[in-house]
N, C-alpha and C positions, 0 to 999 in steps of 0.2 A: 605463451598464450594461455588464456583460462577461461572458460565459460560459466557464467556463476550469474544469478537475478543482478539484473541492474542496479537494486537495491543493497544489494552487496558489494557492487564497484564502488561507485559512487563517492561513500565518504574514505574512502581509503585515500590516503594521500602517497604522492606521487606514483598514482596511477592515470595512466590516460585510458578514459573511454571512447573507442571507437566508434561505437553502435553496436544495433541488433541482431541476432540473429534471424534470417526470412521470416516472416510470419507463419507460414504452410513447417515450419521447425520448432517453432515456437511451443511451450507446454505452455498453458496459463493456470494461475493459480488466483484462484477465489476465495477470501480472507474472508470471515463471519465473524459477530459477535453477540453476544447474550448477556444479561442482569442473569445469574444462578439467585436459585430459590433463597437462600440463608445470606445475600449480600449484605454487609455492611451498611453500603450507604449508595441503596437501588436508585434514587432520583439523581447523585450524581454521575452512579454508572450509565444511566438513560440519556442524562444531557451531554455525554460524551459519544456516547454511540450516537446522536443528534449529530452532532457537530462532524465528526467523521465523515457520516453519510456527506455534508451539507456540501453546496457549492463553497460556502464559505472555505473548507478543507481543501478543496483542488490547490492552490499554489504547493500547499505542504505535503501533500500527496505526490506531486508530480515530479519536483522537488529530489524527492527522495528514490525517485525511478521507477515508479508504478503510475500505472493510470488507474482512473476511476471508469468501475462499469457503465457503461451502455444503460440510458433508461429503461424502464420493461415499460 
């Protein structure tokens, strides 16, 4: 048995995911991202953190064993 983000099961092969841990055991972890002052190339780092956020991103987010926050 191993306990590890979903995100980390997931693409491992020949592993079977059971499920979750309860919720009320649950740590959750909140991913951020930023354009830094000296970027390269800020308007494609902008349209990517767009995209991330976007509905359009849920399949591939979900996908991968994370879910997307809760609107504020």
């Amino acid at each position: 048995m191993v306990v590890l983000p979903v995100s980390e099961i997931l693409p491992v092969r020949g592993v079977d995911f059971v499920g979750t841990i309860p919720a009320d055991l649950q740590f959750v972890q909140v991913f951020a991202a930023a354009v830094v002052k000296d970027a390269k190339n800020p308007e494609a780092s902008k349209r990517l953190i767009d995209f991330l956020a976007s509905e359009k991103a849920t399949p591939t987010v979900e996908k991968t064993g994370m879910k997307r926050p809760a609107p504020r």
